[in-house]
C-alpha positions in Angstrom: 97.2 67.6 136.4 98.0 70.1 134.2 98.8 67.4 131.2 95.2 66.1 131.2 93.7 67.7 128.9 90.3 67.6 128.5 88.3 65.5 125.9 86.2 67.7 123.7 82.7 67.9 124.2 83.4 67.7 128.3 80.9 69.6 130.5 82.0 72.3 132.5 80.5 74.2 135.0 81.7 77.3 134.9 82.2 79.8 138.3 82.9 83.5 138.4 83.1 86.2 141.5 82.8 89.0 141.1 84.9 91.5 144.0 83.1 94.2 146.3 84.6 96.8 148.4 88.4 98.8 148.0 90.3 95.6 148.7 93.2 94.3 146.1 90.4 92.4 144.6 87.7 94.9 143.5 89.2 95.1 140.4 88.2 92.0 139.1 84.5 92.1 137.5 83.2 88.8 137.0 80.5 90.5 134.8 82.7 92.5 132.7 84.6 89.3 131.7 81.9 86.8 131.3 81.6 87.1 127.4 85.3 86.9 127.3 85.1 83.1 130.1 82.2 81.6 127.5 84.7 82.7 124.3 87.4 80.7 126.3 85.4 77.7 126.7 83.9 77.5 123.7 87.6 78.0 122.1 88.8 74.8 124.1 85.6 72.7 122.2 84.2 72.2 125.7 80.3 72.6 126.8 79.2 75.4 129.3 76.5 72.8 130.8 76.1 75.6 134.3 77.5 78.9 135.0 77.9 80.3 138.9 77.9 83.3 140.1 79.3 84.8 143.4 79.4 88.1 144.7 82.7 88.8 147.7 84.9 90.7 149.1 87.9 88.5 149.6 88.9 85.1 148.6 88.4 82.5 150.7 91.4 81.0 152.2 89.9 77.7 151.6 87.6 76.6 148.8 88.3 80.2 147.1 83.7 80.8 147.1 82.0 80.6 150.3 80.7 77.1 151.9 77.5 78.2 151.5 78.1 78.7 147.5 80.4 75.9 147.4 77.1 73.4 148.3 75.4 75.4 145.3 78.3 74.4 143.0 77.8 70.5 143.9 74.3 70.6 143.7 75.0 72.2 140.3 77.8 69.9 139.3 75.9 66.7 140.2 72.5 67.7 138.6 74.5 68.3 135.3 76.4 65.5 135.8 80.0 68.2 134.8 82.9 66.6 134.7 84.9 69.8 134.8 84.8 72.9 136.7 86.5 76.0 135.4 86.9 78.7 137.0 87.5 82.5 135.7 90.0 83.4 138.0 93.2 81.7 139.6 93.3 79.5 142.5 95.9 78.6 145.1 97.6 74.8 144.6 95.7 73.9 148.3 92.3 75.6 147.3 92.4 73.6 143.7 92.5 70.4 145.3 90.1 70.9 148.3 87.9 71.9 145.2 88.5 68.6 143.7 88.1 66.1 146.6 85.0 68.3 147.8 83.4 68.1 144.3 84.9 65.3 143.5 85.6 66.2 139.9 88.5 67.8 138.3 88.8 71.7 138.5 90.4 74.1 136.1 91.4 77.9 136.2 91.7 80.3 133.9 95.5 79.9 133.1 94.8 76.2 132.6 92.1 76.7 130.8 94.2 79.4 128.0 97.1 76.8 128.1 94.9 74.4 127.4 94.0 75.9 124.2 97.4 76.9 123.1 98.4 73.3 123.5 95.9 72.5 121.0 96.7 75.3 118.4 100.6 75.5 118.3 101.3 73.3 115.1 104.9 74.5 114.8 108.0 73.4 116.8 108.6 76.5 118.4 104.8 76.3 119.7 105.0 73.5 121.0 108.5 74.7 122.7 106.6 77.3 124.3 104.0 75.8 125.1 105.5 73.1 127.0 107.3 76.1 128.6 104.1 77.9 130.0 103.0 74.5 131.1 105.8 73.7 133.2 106.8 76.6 134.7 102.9 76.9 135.6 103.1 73.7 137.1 106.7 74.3 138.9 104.2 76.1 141.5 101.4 73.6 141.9 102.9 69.9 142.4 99.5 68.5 143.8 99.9 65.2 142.9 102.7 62.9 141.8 104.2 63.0 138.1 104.1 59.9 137.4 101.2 60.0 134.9 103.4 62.0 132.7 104.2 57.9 131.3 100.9 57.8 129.7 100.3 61.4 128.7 101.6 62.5 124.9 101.7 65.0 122.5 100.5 67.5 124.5 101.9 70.4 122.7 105.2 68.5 122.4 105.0 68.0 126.6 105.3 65.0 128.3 107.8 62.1 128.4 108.2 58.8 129.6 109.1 58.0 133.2 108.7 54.3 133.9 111.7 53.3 136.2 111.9 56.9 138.1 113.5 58.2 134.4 112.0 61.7 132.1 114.0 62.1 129.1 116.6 59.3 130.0 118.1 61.5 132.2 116.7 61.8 135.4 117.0 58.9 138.2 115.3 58.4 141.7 117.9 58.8 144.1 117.9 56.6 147.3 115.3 57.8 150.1 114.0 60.4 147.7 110.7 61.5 148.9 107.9 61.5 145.4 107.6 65.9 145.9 111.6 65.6 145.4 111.8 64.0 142.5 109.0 65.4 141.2 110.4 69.0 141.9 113.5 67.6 140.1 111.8 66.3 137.4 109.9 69.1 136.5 113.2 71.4 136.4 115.5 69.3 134.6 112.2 69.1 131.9 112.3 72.9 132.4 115.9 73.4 131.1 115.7 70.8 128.6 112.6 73.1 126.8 114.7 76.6 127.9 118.2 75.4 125.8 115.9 74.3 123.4 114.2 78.0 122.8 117.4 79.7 123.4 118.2 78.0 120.1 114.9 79.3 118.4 115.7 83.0 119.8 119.3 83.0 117.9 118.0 81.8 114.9 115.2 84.5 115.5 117.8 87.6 115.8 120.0 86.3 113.3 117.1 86.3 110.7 116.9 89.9 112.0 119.9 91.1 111.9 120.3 89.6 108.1 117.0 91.8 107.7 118.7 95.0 109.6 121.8 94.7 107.3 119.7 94.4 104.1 117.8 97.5 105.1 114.2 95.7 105.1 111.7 97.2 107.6 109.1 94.9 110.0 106.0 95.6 110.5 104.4 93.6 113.3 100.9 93.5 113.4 99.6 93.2 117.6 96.2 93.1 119.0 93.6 91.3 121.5 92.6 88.3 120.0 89.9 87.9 117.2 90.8 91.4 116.7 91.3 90.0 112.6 94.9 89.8 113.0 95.0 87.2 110.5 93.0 88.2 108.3 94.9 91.6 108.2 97.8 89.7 106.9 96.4 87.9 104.8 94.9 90.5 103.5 97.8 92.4 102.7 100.5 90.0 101.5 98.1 87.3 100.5 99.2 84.7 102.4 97.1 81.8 104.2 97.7 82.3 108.2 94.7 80.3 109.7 91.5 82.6 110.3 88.8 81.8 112.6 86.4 83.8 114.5 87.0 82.2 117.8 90.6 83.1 120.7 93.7 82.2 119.9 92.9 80.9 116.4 96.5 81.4 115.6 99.6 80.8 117.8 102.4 80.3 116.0 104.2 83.1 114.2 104.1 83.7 110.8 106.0 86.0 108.6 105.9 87.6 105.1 107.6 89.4 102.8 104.9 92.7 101.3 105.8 94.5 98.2 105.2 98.3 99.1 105.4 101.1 96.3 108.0 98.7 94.9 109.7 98.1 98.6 110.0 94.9 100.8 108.5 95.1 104.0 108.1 91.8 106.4 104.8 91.6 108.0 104.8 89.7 111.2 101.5 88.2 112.6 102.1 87.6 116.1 100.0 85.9 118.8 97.0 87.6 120.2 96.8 89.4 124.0 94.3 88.6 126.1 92.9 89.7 129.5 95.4 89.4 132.4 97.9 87.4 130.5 98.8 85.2 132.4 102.7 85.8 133.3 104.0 82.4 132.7 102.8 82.8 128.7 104.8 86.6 128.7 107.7 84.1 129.2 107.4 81.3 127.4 106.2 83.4 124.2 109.4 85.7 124.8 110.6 84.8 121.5 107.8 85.0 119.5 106.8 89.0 121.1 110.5 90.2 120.4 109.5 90.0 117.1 107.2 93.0 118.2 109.5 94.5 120.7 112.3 94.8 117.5 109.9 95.9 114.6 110.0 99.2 113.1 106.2 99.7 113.3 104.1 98.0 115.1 100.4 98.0 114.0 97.9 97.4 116.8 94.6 96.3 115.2 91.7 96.8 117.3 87.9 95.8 116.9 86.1 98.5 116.0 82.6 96.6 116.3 83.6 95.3 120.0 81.3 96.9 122.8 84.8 97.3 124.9 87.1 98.7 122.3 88.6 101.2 124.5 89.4 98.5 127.3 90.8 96.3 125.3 92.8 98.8 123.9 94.1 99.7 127.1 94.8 95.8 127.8 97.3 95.8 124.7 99.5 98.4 125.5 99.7 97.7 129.0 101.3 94.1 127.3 103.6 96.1 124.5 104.6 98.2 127.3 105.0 94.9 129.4 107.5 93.7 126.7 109.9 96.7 126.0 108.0 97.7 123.0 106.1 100.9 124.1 108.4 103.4 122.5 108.1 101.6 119.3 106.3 103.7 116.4 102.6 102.5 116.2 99.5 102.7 113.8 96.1 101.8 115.0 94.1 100.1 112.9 90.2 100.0 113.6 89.7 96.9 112.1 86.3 95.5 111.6 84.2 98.6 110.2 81.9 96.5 107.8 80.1 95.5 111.2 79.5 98.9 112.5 76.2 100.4 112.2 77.7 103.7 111.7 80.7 104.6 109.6 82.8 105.3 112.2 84.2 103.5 114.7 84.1 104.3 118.5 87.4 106.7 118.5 88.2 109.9 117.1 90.7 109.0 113.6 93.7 110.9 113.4 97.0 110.3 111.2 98.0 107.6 113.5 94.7 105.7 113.4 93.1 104.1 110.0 90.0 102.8 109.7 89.8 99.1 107.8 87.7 95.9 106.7 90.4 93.1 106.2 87.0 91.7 105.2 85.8 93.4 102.1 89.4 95.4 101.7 87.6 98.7 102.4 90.5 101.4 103.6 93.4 98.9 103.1 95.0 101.3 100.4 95.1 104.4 102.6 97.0 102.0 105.3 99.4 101.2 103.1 99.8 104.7 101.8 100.3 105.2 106.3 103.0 102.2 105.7 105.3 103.9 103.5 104.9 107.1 105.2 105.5 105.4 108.4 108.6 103.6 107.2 109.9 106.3 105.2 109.4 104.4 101.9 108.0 107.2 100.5 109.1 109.3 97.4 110.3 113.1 97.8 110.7 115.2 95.0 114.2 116.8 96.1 117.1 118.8 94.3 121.0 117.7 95.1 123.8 119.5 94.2 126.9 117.6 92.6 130.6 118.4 92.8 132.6 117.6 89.6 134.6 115.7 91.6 131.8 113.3 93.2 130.8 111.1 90.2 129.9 108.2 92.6 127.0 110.7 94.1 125.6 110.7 91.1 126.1 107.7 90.0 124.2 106.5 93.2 121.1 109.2 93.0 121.1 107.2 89.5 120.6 104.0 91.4 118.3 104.9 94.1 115.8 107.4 92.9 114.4 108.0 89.9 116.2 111.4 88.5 113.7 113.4 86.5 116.6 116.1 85.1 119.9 117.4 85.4 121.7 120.4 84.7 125.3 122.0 84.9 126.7 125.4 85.5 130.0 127.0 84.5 131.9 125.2 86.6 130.7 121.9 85.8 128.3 121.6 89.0 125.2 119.6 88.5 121.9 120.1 90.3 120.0 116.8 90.0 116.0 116.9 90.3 115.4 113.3 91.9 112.5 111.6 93.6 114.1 110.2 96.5 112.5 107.8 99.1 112.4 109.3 102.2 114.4 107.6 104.1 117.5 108.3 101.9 117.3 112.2 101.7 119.7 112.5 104.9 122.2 110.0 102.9 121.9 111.8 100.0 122.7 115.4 101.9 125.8 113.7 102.8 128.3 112.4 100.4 130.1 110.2 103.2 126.4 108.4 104.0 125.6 108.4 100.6 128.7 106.2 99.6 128.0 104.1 102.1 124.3 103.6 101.3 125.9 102.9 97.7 127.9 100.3 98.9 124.8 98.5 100.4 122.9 98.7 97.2 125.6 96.9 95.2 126.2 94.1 98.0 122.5 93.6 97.9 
């Protein structure tokens, strides 16, 4: 099921409800999220051919719509001849297939569908790790039908492997009297921790990158946002790489890291993977690794689209994730990315020092944020006076080697007051001679 992907160019009918009434479903506004269900689709290179619409209070237990809009869907489905049904919302395992044998066509929801995607987007290893990940543990809860087409199916972000003679990997066998759900359910686990060893591995290589970072002092700045927030072009932007842009979800998946020269400091920029509506849980998970590059930064910098009708929501949509992931306490910046498309000059908040206002277009406001960087980060420069003991040459000498001293001068008894321009985050080492030898030991290791 969940392997098959579909061929670009498919039709698919698309169906939303939208929820009435106080129940535990009101929340979810089919109309509010359209925009964001034609986006998806178009993402996946597939072709809206029909969209549905319902109006409920509840579920139903069976076919998810009512019987009444469920002949309106086949009517639809046959009349555009779909070979695909998606719908915007999630759907039991029992109500999926009912769906299928009623319309007799395959039907998708809206975690399938975004898995889908990032299937076709990861490029790396560790994407396709995690995607297999989000794939199976989604599938762990939905074993409609057998497994065994898994023998045919292939690069499917990394997924899938052969199982001709009852075997996956080489490793599994059909034991005697085994019923097909059994050794599927087996399957699918052992193919589960196979893909979680094999991320464990990523994640130590991960913090031991950070902790040579941590001991060589160099900050991370990880930039966060809802997707086709410009991201991307952010980072590019500011440490010229070439991270793939595109103005469609999810254009990039895999993380990407670089180093940013600031006011003659090293920062590492990390561009992350974009949030999205209800994230689905199982991609929290598998993109564990990637987001603790977020949950571990020094700053983070949440880039929002300013020219987007929902700012605000989608604003509230991120944090609800960074808070999700342990990285809510963390220093942040917004920046209101996007301003070369607003009709006004400014964009739908009220700036303050935490907030800057950007094009990663045309570059407009890029230099005040990084002026906010090395404020943020304490890279930058304070025009300070420390006082020197005879006795404590090796202050000086490391004022000398970590701030640029604009004077000194000595009185009777040999005690020098130094006028040096100190970055920020080193005034408290230099007030103290014990932290200040050790912060000279750093600087000559590194």
């Amino acid at each position: 099921m969940l392997f098959e992907r579909p061929a670009p160019g498919d039709l698919a009918t698309l169906v939303s409800v939208r929820y009435t009434g106080n129940g535990r479903f009101a929340g979810d506004d089919a109309d509010a999220h359209r925009d964001e269900f034609l986006e998806l689709v178009r993402s996946a290179d597939l072709v809206s051919a029909a969209t549905v619409t319902a109006t409920r209070d509840r579920p139903h237990p069976r076919w998810f719509v009512g019987t009444g809009k469920l002949a309106e869907l086949g009517r639809v489905v046959g009349a555009t001849k779909s070979n695909l049904v998606i719908f915007n919302h999630e759907l039991t395992p029992a109500q999926q297939r009912n769906l299928e044998e009623r319309l007799e066509c395959r039907v998708m929801t809206r975690t399938e569908l975004i898995l889908h995607i990032f299937a076709e987007r990861a490029r790396t290893h560790e994407g396709h790790l995690q995607v297999q990940l989000a794939q199976l543990a989604h599938a762990q809860t939905r074993l409609i039908r057998g497994w065994t087409h898994l023998d045919r199916q292939t690069g499917v972000g990394g997924a899938g492997g052969r199982v001709a003679g009852g075997r996956i990997g080489g490793g599994v066998q059909r034991g005697a009297g085994e019923t097909q759900l059994e050794m599927d359910q087996r399957m699918l686990g052992e193919r589960l921790r196979q893909v979680r060893t094999r991320l464990e591995r990523v994640r130590r290589r991960r913090s031991q990158s950070r902790r040579r970072r941590l001991r060589a002092r160099v900050p991370t700045v990880a930039l966060a946002g809802y997707t086709n927030a410009g991201k991307s072009t952010l980072f590019n932007a500011l440490t010229g790489g070439e991270a793939p842009t595109a103005n469609q979800l999810f254009a990039t998946l895999d993380p990407t890291m670089r180093r940013l020269a600031v006011d003659r400091e090293e920062v590492v920029v990390a561009d992350t993977v974009g949030f999205i509506r209800h994230l689905p849980v199982t991609l929290v998970e598998a993109f564990k690794a990637t987001l603790e590059e977020v949950a571990e930064a020094d700053l983070v910098l949440h880039v929002i689209d300013a020219s987007a009708p929902d700012a605000q929501e989608l604003r509230a949509e991120v944090v609800g994730v960074l808070d999700e992931i342990g990285a809510a306490e963390i220093p942040m910046i917004e920046v209101w990315n996007k301003i070369d498309l607003l009709e006004s000059d400014d964009p739908d908040s009220p700036l303050d020092d935490r907030q800057v206002a950007v094009s990663a277009l045309t570059g407009e406001g890029l230099d005040h944020l990084r002026e906010v960087l090395l404020r943020e980060l304490e890279l930058d420069t304070v025009a300070t006076e420390i006082r020197v003991a005879p006795s404590d040459g090796r202050l000086r000498s490391w004022l000398y080697a970590n701030g640029e001293v604009e004077s000194e001068s000595a009185d009777a008894d040999g005690n020098l007051t130094v006028a040096v321009r100190l970055k920020r985050s080193r005034l408290a080492a230099a007030a103290r001679p014990a932290g200040a030898l050790e912060n000279a030991a750093h600087s000559r290791a590194e």
